[in-house]
NULODO-210422 format. One line per 2 residues: for each residue x, y, z of C-alpha. Coordinates in nm, 2 decimals, always signed. Layout:
<recs>
X Y Z; ...
</recs>
This chain:
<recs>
-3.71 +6.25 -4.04; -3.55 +6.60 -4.08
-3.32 +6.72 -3.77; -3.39 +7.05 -3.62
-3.02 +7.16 -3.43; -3.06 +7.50 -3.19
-2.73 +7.59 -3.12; -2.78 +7.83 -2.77
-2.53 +8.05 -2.59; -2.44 +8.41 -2.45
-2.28 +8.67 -2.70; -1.94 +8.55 -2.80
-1.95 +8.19 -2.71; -1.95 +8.04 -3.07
-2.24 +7.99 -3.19; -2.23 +8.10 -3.51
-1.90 +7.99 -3.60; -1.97 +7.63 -3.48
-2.28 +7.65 -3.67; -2.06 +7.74 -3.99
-1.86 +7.43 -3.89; -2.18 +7.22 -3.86
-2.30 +7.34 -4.18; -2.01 +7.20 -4.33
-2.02 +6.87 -4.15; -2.41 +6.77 -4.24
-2.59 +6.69 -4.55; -2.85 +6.88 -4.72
-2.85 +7.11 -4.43; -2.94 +7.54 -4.40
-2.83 +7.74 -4.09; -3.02 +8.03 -3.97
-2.84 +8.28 -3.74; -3.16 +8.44 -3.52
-2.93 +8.80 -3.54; -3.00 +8.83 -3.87
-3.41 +8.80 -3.81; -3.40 +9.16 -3.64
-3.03 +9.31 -3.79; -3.16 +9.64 -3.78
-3.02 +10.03 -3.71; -3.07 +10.17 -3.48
-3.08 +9.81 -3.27; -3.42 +9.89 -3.06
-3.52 +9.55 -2.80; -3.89 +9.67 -2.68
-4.16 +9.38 -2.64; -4.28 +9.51 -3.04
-3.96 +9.37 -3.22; -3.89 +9.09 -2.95
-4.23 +8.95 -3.14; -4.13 +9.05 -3.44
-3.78 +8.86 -3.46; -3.99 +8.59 -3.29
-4.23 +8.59 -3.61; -3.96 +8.61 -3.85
-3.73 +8.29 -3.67; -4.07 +8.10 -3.70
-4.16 +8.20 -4.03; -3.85 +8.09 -4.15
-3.75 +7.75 -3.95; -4.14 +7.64 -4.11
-4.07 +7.69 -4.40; -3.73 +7.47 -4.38
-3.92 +7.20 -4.22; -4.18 +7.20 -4.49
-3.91 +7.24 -4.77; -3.81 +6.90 -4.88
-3.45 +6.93 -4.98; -3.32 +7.00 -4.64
-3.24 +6.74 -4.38; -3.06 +6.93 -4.11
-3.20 +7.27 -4.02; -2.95 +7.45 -3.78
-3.07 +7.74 -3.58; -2.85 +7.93 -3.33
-2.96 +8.26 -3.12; -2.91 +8.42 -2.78
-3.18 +8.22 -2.62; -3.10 +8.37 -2.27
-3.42 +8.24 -2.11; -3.55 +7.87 -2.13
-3.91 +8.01 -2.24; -3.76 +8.21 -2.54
-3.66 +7.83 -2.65; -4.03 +7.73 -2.54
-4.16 +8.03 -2.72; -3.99 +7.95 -3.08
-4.09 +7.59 -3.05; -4.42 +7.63 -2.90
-4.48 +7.85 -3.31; -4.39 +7.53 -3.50
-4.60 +7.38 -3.71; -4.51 +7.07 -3.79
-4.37 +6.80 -3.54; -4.21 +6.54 -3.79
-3.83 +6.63 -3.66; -3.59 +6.53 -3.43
-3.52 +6.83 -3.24; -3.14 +6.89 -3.09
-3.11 +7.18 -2.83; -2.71 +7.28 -2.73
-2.58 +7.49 -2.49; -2.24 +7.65 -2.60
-2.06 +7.75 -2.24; -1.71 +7.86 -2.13
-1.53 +7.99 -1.79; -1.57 +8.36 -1.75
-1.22 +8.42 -1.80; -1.25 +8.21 -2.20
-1.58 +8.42 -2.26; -1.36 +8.76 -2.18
-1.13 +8.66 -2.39; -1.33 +8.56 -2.68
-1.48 +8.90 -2.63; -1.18 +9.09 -2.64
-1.08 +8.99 -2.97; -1.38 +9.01 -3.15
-1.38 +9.41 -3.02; -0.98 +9.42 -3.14
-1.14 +9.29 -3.46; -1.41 +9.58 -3.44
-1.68 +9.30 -3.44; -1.83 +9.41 -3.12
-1.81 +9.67 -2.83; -1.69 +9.66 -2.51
-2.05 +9.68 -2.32; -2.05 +9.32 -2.46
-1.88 +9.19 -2.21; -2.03 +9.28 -1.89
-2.38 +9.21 -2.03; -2.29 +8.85 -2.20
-2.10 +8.70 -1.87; -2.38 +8.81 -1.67
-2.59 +8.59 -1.86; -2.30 +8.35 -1.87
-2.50 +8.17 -1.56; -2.86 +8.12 -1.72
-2.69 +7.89 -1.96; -2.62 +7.59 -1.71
-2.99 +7.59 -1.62; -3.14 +7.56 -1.96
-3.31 +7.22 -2.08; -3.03 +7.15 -2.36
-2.69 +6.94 -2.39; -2.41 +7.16 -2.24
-2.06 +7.19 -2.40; -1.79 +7.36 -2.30
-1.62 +7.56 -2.56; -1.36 +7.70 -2.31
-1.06 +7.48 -2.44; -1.19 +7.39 -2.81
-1.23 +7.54 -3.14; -1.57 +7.64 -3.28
-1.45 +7.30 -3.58; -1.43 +7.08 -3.24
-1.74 +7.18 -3.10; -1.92 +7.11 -3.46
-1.79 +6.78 -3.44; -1.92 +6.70 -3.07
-2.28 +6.85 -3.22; -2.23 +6.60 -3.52
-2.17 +6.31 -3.35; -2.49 +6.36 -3.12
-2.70 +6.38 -3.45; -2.51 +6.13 -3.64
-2.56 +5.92 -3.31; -2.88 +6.01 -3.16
-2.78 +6.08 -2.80; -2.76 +6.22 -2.48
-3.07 +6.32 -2.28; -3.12 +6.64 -2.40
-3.17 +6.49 -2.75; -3.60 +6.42 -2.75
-3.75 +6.34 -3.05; -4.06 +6.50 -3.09
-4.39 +6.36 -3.35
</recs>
């Protein structure tokens, strides 16, 4: 049974680097980064491309399910809002997969400074940070495995991931058929 890993957090947590680190970690696996569904200039969120990156995350995670060389499909987004998870799974077609559903989360004060160097780095701006610890919060109430990142490296967190897969555990972790 394939293994379907969402990887949630605010901007800046992680996700995406721990998601590299899982990649590395599991076999026969792809990783799909939700930013790249709707990486697009100008950046315009209006209910129209909401759907569209909505489509285009849905598109592609069935097709990795129905792809038979792939046992571990990771996914990570900004999934700020329990029914944005509900939304993405309620567009899945098939149900042969153990689905996985993390919460990367920090202290304010790790998020900030996570945040500061990606903007030394030119990776992001600086109305990232008021925006992403407001969300910060939403995180906590969200159906999914919470792990705090604020004292570990993105590798670390990978590993926690990769032992709940390897393993099978923790409430969060349902299996659905």
């Amino acid at each position: 049974m394939k293994n379907l890993i969402f990887i949630n957090g605010t901007m800046g947590v992680g996700k995406t680097a721990t998601s590299r680190e899982l990649q590395k970690l599991l076999s026969n696996c792809v990783f799909l980064d939700g930013d790249w569904c709707w990486d697009m200039s100008p950046f315009i969120v209006n209910d129209e491309t909401k759907n569209m990156v909505i489509d285009n995350i849905s598109y592609l995670i069935n097709n990795f399910l129905s792809c038979s060389v792939y046992e571990n499909i990771i996914f990570c987004w900004v999934m700020h809002e329990q029914s944005i998870i509900d939304n993405v799974l309620s567009r899945l077609k098939r149900h042969d997969y153990k689905l996985y559903k993390f919460s990367l989360v920090c202290t304010e004060q790790a998020l900030i400074s996570r945040i500061a160097k990606d903007i030394k780095m030119g990776i992001r701006t600086e109305d990232v940070i008021d925006r992403s610890v407001s969300r910060l919060k939403n995180y906590f109430q969200m159906d999914t495995c919470k792990i705090d990142v604020s004292n570990i490296s993105a590798k670390e967190a990978a590993e926690i991931i990769f032992k709940h897969v390897k393993h099978q555990r923790f409430g969060s972790v349902k299996e659905k058929k």
